[in-house]
Backbone as XML, in Angstrom:
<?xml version="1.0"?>
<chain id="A" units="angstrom">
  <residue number="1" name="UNK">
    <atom name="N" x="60.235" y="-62.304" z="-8.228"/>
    <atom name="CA" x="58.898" y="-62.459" z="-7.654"/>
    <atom name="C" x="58.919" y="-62.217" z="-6.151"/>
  </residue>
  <residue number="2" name="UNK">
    <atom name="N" x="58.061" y="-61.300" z="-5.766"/>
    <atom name="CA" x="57.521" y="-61.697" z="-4.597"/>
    <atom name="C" x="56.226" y="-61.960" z="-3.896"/>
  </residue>
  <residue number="3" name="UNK">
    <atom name="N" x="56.122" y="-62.497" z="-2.872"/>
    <atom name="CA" x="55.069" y="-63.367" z="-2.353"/>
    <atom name="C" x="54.861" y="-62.439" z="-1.279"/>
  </residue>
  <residue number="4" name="UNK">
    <atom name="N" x="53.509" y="-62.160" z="-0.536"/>
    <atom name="CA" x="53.083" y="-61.647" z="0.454"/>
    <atom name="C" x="51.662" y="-62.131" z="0.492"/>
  </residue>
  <residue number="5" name="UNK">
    <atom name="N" x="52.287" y="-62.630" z="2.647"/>
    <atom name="CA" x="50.658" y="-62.736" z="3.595"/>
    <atom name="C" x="50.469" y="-62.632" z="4.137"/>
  </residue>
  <residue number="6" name="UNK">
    <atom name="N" x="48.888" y="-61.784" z="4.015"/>
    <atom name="CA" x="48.590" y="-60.993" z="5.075"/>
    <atom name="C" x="47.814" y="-62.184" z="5.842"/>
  </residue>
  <residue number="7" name="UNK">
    <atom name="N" x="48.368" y="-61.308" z="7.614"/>
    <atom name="CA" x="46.841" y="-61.944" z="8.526"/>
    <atom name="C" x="46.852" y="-60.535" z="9.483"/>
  </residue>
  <residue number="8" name="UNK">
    <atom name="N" x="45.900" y="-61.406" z="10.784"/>
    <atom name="CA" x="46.074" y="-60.452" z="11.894"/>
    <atom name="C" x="44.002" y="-60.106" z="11.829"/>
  </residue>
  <residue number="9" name="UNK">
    <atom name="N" x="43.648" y="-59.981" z="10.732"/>
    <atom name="CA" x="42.395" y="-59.461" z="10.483"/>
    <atom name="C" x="41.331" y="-60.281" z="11.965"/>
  </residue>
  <residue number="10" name="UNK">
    <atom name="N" x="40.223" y="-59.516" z="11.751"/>
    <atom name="CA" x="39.861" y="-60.097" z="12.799"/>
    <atom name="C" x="38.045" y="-59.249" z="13.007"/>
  </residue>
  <residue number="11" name="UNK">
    <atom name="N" x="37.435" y="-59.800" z="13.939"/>
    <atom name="CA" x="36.484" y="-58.289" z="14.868"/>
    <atom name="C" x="36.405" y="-58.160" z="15.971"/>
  </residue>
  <residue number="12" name="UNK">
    <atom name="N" x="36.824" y="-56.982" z="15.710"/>
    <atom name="CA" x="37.013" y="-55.811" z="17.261"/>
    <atom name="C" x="35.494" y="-54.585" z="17.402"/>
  </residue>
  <residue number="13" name="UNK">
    <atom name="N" x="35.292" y="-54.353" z="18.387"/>
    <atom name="CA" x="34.619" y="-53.291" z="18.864"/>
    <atom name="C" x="35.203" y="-52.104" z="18.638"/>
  </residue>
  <residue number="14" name="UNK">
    <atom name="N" x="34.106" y="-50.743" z="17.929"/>
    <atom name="CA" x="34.274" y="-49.806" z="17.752"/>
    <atom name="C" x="35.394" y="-49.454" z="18.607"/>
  </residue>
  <residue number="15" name="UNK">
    <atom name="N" x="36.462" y="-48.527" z="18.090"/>
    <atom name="CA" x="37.523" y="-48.157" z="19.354"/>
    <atom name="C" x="38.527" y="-48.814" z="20.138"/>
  </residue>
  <residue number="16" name="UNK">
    <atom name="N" x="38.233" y="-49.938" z="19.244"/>
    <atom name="CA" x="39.393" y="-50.807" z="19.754"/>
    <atom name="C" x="40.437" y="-50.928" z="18.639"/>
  </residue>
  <residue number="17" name="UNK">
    <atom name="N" x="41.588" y="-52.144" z="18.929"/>
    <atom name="CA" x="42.684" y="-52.024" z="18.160"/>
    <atom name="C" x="43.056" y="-53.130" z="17.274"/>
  </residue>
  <residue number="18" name="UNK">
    <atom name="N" x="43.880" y="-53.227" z="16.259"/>
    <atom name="CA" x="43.445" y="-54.882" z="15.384"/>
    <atom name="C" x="45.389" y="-54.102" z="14.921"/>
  </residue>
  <residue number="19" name="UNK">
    <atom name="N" x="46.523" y="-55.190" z="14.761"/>
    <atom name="CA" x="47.233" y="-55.421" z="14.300"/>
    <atom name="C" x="47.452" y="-56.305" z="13.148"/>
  </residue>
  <residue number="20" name="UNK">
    <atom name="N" x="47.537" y="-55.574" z="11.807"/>
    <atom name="CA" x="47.947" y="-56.920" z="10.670"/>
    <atom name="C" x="49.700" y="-56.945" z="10.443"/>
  </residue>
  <residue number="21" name="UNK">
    <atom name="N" x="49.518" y="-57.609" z="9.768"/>
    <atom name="CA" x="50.921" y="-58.022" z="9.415"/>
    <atom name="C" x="51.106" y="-58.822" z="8.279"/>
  </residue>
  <residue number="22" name="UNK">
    <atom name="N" x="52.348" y="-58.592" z="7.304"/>
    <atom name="CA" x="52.406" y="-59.044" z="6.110"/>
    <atom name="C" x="53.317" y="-59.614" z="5.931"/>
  </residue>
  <residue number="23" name="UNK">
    <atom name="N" x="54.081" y="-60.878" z="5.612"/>
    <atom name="CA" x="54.995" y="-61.526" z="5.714"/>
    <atom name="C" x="55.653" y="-61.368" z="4.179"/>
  </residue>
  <residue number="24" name="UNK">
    <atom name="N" x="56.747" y="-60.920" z="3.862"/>
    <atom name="CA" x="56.842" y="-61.314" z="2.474"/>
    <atom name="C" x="58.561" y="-61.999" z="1.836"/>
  </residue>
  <residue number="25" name="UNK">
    <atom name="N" x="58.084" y="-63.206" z="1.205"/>
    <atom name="CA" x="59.349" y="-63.750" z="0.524"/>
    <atom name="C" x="59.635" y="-63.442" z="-0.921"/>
  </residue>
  <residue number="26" name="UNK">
    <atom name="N" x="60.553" y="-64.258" z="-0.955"/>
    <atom name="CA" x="61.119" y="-64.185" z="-2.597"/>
    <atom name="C" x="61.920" y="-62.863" z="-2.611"/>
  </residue>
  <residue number="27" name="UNK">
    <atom name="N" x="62.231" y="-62.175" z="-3.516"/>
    <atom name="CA" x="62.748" y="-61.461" z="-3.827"/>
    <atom name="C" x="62.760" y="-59.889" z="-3.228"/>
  </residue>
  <residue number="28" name="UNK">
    <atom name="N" x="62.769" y="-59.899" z="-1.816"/>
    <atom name="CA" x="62.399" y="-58.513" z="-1.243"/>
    <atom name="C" x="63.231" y="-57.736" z="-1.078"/>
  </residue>
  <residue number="29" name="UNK">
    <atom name="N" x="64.227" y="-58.149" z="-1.480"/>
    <atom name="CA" x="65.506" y="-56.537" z="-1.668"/>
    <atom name="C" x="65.068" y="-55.502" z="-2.500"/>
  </residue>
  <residue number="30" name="UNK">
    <atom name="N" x="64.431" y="-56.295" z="-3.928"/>
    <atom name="CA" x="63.896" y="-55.550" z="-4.599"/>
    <atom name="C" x="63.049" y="-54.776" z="-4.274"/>
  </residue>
  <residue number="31" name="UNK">
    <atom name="N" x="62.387" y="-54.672" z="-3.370"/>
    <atom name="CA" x="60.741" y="-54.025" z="-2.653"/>
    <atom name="C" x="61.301" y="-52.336" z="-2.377"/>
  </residue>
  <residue number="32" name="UNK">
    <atom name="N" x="60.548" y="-51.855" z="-3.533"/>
    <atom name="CA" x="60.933" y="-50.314" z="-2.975"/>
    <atom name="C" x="59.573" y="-49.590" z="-1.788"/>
  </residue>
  <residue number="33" name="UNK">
    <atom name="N" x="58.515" y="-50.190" z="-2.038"/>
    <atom name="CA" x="57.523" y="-49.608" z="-0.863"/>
    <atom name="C" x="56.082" y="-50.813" z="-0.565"/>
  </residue>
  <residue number="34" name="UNK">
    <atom name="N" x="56.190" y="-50.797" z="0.507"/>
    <atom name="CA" x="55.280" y="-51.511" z="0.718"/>
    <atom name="C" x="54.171" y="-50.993" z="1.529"/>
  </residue>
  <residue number="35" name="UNK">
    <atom name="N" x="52.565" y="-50.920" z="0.428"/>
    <atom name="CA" x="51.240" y="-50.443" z="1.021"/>
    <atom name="C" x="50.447" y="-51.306" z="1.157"/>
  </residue>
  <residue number="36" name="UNK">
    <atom name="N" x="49.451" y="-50.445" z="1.800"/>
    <atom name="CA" x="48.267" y="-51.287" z="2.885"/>
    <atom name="C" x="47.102" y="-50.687" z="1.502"/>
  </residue>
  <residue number="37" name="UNK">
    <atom name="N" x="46.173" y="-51.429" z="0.814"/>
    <atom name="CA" x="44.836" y="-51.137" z="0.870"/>
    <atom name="C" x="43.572" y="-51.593" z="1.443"/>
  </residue>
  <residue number="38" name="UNK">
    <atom name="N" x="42.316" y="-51.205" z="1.262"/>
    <atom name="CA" x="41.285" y="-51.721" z="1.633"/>
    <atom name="C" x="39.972" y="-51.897" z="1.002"/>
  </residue>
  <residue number="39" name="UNK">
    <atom name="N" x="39.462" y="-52.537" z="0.883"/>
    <atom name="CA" x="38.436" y="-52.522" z="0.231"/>
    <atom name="C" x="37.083" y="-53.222" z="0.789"/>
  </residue>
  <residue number="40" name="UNK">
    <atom name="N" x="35.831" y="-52.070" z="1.059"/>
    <atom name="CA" x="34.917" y="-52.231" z="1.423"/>
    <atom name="C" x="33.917" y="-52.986" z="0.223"/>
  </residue>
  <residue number="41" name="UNK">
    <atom name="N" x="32.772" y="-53.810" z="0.775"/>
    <atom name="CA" x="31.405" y="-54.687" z="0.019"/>
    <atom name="C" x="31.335" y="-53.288" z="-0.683"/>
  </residue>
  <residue number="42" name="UNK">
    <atom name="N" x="31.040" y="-53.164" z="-1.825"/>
    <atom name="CA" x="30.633" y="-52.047" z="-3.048"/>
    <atom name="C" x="30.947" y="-51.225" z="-3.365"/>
  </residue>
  <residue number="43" name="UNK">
    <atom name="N" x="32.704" y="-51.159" z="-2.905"/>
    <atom name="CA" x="33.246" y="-49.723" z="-2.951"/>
    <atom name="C" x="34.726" y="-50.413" z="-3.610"/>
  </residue>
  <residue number="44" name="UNK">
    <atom name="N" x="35.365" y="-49.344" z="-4.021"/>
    <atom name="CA" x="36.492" y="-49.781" z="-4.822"/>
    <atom name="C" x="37.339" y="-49.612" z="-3.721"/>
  </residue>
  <residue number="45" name="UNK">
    <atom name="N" x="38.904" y="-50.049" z="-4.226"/>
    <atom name="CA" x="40.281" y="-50.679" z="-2.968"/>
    <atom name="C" x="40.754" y="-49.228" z="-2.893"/>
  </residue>
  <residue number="46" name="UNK">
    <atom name="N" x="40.689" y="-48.731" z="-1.741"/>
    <atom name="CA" x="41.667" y="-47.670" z="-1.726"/>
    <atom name="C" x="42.674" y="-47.681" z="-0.560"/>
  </residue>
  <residue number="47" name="UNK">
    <atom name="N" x="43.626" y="-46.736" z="-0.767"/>
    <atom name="CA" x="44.840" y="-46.615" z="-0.332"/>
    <atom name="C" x="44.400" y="-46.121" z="1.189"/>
  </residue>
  <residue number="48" name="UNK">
    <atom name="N" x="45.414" y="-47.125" z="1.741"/>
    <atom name="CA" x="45.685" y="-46.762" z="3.893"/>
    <atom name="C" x="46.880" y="-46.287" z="3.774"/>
  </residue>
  <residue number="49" name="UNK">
    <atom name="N" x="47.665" y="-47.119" z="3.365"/>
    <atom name="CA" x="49.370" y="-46.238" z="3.583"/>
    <atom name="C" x="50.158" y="-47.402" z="2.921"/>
  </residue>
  <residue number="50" name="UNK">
    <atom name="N" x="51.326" y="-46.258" z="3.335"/>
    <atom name="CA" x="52.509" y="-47.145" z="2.629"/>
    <atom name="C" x="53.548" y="-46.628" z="3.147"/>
  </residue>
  <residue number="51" name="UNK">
    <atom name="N" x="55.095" y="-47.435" z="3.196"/>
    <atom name="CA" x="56.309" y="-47.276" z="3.681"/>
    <atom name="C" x="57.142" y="-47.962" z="2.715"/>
  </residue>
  <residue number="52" name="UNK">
    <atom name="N" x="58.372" y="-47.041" z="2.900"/>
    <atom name="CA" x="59.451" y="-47.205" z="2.170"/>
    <atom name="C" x="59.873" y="-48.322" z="2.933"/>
  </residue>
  <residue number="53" name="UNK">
    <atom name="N" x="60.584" y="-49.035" z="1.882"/>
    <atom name="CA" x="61.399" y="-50.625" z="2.701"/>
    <atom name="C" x="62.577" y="-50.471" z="3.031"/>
  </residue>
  <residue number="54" name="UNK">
    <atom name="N" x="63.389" y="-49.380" z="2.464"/>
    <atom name="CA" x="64.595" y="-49.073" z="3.254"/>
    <atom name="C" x="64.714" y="-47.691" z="4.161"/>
  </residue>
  <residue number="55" name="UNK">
    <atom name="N" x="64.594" y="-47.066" z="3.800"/>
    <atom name="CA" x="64.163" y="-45.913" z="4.712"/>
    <atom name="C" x="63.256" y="-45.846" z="5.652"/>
  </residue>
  <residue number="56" name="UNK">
    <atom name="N" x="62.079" y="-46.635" z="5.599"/>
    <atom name="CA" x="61.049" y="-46.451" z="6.747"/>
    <atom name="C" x="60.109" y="-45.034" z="6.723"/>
  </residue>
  <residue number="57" name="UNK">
    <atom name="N" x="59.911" y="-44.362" z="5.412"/>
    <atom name="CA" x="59.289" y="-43.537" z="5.419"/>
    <atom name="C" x="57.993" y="-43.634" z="5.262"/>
  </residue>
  <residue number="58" name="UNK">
    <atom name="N" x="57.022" y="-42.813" z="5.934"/>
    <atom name="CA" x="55.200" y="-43.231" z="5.591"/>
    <atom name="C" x="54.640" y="-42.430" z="5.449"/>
  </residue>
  <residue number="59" name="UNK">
    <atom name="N" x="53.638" y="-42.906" z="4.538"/>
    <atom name="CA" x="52.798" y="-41.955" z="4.193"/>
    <atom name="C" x="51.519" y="-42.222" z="4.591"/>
  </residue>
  <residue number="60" name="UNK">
    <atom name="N" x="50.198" y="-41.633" z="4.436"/>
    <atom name="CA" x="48.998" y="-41.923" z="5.106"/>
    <atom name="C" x="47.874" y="-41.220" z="4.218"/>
  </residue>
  <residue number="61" name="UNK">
    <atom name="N" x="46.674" y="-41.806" z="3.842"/>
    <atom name="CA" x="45.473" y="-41.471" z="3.903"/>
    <atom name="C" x="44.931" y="-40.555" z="4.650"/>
  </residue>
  <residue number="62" name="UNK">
    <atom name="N" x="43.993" y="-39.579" z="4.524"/>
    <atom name="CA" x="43.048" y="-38.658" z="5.748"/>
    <atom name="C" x="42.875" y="-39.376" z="6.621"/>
  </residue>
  <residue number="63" name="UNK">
    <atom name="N" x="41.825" y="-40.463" z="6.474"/>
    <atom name="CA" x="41.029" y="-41.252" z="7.011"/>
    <atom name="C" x="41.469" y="-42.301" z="8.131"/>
  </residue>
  <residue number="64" name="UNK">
    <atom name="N" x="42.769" y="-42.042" z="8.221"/>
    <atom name="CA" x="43.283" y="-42.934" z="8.539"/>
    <atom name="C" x="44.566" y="-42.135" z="9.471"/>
  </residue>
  <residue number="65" name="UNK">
    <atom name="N" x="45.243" y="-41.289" z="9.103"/>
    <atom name="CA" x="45.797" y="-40.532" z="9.844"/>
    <atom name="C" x="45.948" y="-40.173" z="11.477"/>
  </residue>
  <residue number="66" name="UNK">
    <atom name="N" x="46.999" y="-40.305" z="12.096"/>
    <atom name="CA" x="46.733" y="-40.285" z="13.773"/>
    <atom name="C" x="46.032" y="-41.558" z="14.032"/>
  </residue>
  <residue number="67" name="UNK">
    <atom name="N" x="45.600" y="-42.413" z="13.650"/>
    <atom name="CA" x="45.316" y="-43.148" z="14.215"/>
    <atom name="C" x="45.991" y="-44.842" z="13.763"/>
  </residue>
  <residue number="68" name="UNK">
    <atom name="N" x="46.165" y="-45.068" z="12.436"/>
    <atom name="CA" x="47.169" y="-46.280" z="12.075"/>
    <atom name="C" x="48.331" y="-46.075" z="11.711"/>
  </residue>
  <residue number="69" name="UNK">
    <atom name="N" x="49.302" y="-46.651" z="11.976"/>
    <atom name="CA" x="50.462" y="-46.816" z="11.901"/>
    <atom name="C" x="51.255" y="-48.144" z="11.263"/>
  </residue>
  <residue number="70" name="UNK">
    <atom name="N" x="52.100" y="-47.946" z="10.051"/>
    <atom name="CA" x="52.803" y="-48.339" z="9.611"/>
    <atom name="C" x="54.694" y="-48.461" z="9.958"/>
  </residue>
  <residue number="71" name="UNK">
    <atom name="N" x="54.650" y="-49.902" z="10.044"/>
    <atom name="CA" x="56.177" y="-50.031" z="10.615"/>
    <atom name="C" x="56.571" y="-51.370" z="9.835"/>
  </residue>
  <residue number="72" name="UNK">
    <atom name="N" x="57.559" y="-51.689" z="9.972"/>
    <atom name="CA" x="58.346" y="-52.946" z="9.017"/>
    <atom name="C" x="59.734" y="-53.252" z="9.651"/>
  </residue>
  <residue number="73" name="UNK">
    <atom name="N" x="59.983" y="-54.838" z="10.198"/>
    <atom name="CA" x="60.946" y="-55.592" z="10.304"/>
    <atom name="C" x="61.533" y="-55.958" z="9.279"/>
  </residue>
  <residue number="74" name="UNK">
    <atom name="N" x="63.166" y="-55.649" z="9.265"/>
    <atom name="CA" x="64.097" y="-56.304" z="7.958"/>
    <atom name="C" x="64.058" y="-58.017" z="8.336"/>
  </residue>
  <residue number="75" name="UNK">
    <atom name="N" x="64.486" y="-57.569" z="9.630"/>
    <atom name="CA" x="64.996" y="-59.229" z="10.484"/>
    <atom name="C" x="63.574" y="-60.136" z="9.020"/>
  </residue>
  <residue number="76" name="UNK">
    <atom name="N" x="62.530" y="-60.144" z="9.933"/>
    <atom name="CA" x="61.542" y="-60.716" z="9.629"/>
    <atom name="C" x="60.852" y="-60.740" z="7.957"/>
  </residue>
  <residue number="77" name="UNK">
    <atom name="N" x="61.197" y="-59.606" z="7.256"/>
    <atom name="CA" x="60.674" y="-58.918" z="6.327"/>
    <atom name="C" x="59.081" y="-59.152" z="6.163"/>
  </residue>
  <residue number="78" name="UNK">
    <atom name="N" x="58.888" y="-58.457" z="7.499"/>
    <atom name="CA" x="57.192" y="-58.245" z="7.208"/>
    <atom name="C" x="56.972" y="-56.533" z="8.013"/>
  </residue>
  <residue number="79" name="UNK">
    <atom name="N" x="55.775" y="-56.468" z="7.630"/>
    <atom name="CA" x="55.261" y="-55.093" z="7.316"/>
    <atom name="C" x="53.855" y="-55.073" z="8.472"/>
  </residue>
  <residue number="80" name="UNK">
    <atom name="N" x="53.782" y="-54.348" z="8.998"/>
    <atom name="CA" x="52.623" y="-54.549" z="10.191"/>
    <atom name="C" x="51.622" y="-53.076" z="10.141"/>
  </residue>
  <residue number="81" name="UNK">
    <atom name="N" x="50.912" y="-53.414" z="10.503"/>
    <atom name="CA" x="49.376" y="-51.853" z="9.925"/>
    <atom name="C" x="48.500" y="-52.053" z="11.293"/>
  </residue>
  <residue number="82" name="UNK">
    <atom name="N" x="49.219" y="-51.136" z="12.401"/>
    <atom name="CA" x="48.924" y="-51.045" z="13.871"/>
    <atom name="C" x="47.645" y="-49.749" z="13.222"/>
  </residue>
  <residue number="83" name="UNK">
    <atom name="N" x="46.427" y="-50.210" z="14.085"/>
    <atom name="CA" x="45.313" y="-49.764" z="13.810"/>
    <atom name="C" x="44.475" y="-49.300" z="15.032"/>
  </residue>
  <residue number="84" name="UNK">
    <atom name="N" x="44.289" y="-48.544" z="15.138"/>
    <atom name="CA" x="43.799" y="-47.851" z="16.805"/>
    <atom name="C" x="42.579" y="-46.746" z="16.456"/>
  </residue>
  <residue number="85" name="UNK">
    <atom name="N" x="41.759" y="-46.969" z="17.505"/>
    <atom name="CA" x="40.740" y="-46.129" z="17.658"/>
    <atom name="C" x="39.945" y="-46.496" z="16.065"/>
  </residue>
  <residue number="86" name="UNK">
    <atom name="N" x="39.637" y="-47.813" z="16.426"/>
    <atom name="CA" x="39.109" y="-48.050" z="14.776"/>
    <atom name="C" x="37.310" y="-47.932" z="14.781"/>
  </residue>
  <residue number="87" name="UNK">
    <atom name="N" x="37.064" y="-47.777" z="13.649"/>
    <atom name="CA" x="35.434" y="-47.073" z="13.299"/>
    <atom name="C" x="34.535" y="-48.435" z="12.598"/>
  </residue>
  <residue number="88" name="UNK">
    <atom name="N" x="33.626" y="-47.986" z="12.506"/>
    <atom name="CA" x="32.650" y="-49.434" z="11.746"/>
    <atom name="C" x="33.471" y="-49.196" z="10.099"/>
  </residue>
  <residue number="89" name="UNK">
    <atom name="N" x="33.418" y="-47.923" z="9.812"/>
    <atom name="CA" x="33.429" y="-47.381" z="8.665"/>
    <atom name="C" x="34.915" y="-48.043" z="8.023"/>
  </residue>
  <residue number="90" name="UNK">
    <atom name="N" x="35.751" y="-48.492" z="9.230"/>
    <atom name="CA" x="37.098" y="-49.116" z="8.607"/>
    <atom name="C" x="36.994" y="-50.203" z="8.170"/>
  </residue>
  <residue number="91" name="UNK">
    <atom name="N" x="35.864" y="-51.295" z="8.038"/>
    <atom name="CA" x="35.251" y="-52.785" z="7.904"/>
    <atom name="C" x="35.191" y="-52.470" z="6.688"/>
  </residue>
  <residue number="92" name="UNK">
    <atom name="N" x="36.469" y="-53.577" z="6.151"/>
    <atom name="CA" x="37.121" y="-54.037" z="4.677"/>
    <atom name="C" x="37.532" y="-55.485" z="4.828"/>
  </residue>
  <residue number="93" name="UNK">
    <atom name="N" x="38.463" y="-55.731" z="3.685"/>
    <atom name="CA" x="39.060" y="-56.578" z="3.155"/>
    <atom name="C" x="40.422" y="-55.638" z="3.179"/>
  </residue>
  <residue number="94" name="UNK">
    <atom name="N" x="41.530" y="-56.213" z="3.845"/>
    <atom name="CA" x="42.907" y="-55.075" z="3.952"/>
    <atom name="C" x="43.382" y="-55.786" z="3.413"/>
  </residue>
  <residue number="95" name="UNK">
    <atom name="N" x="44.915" y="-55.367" z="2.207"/>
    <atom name="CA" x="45.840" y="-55.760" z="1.500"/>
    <atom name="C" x="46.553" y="-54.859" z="1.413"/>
  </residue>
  <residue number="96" name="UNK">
    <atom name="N" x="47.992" y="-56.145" z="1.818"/>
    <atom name="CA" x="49.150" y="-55.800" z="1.313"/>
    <atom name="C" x="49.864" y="-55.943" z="-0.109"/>
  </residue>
  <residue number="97" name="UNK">
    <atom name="N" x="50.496" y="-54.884" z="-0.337"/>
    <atom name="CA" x="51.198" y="-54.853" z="-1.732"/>
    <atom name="C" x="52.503" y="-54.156" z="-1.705"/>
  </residue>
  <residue number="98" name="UNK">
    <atom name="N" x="53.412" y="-54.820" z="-2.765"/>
    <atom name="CA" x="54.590" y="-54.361" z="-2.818"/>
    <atom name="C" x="55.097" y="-53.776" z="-4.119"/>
  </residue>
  <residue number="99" name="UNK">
    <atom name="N" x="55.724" y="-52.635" z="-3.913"/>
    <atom name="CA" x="55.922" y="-51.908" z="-5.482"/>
    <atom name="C" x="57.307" y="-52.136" z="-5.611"/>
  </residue>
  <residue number="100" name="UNK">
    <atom name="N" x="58.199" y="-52.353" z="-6.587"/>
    <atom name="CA" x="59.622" y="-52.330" z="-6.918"/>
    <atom name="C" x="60.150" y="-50.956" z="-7.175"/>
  </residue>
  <residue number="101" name="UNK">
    <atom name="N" x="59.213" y="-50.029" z="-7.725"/>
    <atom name="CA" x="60.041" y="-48.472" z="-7.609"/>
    <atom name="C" x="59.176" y="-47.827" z="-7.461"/>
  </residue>
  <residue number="102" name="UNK">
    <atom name="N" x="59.644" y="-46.106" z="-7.637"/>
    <atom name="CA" x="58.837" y="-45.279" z="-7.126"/>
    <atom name="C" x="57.739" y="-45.039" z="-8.375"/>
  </residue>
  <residue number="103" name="UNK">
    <atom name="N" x="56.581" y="-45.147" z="-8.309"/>
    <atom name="CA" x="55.488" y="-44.614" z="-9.654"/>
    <atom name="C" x="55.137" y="-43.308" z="-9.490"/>
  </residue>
  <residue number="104" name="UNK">
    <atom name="N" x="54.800" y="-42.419" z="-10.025"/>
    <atom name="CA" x="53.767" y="-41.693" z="-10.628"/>
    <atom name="C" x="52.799" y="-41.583" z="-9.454"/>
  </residue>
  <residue number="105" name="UNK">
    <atom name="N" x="51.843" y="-42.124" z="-9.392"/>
    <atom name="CA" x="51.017" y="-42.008" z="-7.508"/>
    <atom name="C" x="50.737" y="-43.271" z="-7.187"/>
  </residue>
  <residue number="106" name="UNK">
    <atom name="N" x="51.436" y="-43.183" z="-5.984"/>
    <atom name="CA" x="51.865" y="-44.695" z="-5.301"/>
    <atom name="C" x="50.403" y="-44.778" z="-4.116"/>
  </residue>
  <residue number="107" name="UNK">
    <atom name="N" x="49.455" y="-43.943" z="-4.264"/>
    <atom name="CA" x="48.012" y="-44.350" z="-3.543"/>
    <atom name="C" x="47.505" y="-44.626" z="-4.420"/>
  </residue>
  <residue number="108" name="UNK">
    <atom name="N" x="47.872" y="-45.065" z="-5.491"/>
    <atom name="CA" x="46.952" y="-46.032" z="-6.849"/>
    <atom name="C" x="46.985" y="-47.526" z="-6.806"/>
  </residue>
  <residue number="109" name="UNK">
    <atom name="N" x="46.192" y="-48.197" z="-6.667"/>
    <atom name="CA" x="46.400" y="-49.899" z="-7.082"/>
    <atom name="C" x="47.310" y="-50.150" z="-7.837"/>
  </residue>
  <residue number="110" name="UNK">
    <atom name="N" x="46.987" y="-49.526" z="-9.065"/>
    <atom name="CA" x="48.083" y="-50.031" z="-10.328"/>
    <atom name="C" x="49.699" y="-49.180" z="-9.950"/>
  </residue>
  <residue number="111" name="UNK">
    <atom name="N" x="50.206" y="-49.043" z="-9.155"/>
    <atom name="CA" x="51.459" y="-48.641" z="-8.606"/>
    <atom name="C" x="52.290" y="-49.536" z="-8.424"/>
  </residue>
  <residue number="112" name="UNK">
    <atom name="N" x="51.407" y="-50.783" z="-7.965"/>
    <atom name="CA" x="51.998" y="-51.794" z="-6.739"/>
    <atom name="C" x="52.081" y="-53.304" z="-7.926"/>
  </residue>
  <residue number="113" name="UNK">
    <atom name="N" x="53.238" y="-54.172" z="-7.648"/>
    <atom name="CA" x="53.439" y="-55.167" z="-8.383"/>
    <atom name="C" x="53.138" y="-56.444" z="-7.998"/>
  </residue>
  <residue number="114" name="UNK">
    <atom name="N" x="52.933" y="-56.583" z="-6.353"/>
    <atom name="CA" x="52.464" y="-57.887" z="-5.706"/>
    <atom name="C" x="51.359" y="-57.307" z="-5.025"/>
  </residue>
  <residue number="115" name="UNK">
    <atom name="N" x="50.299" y="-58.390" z="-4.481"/>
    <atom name="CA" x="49.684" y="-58.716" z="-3.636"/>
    <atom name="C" x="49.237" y="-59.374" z="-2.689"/>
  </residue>
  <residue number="116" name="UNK">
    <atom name="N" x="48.930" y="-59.234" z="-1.704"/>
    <atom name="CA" x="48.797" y="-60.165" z="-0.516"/>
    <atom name="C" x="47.458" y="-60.778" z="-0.578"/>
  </residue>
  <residue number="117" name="UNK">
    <atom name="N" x="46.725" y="-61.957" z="-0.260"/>
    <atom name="CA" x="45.599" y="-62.298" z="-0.447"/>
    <atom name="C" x="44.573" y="-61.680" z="-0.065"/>
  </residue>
  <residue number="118" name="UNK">
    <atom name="N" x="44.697" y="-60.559" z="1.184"/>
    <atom name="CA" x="43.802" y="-59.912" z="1.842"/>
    <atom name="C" x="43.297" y="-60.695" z="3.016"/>
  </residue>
  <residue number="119" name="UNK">
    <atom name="N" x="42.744" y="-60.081" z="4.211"/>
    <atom name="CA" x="42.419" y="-60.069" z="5.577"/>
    <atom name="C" x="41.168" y="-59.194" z="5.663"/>
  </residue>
  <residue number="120" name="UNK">
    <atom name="N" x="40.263" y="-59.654" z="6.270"/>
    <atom name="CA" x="39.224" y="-59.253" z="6.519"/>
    <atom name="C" x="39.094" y="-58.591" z="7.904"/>
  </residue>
  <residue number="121" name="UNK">
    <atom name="N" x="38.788" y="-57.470" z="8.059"/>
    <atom name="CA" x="38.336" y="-57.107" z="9.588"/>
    <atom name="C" x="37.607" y="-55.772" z="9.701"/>
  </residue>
  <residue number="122" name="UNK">
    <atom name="N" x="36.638" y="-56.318" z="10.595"/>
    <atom name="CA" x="35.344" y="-55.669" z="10.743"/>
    <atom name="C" x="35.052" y="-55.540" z="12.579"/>
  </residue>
  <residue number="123" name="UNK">
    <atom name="N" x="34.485" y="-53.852" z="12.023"/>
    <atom name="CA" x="34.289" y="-53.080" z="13.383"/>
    <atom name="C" x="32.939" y="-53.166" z="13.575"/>
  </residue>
  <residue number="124" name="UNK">
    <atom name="N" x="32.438" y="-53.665" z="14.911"/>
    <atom name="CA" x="31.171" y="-53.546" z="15.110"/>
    <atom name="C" x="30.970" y="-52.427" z="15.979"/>
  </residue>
  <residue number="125" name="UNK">
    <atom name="N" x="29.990" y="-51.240" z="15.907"/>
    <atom name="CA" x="29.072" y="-50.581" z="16.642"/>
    <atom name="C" x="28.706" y="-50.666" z="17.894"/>
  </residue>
</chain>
C-alpha cells in the first residue's frame, strides 16, 4: 500500500505561481510513476503530468507545458507540481497518484493505483 498527501493548493492571481506537493508513505519503492491530475466543477479528471520515481523522467499535457514542472525528492519521498504563469482556466481540484508499473496510457486515471485526497486551487482574473 501506498498512502499519498497532497497540499500546497491555494488562490493566486492570474500569472502567478502555486507549488503542490505530495508526500507519500508505505510502500514507495514500489512506485513506478507518480502523476498529477485535475479536475475542474463539471468536467472530468484529466492528466497534468507525471514522473518516473527512479529516473526522474516527465512527461506533460499541452496545456500545461512550459509552464509546470514536475520534480521529486527520494530523501523526502514527495513529489512537487511547480506551477507558473497560471490561468483561471487551471482552477481544479489537483491530485496526486501513484502507479506501480508502466500501463498501456499512463494519462488515464485508471493507470494509477493510489490517490492523494486532492488540493484545491483556484486562479482568479
Amino acid at each position: 500500500q501506498v498512502h499519498l498527501v497532497d497540499a500546497g493548493g491555494g488562490l493566486v492571481q492570474a500569472g502567478g505561481s502555486l507549488r503542490l506537493s505530495c508526500a507519500a508513505s508505505g510502500r514507495t519503492f514500489s512506485m513506478y510513476t507518480l502523476g498529477w491530475f485535475r479536475q475542474a466543477p463539471g468536467k472530468e479528471r484529466e492528466f497534468v503530468g507525471r514522473i518516473t520515481w527512479s529516473g526522474g523522467s516527465t512527461f506533460y499535457a499541452d496545456s500545461v507545458k512550459g509552464r509546470f514542472t514536475i520534480s521529486r525528492d527520494h530523501v523526502k519521498d514527495t513529489v512537487y507540481l511547480q506551477m507558473n504563469v497560471l490561468k483561471p482556466e487551471d482552477t481544479a481540484v489537483y491530485y496526486c497518484a501513484a502507479a506501480h508499473a508502466l500501463r498501456l496510457s499512463m494519462d488515464t486515471f485508471g493507470a494509477y493505483d493510489y490517490w492523494g485526497q486532492g488540493t484545491q486551487v483556484t486562479v482568479a482574473s
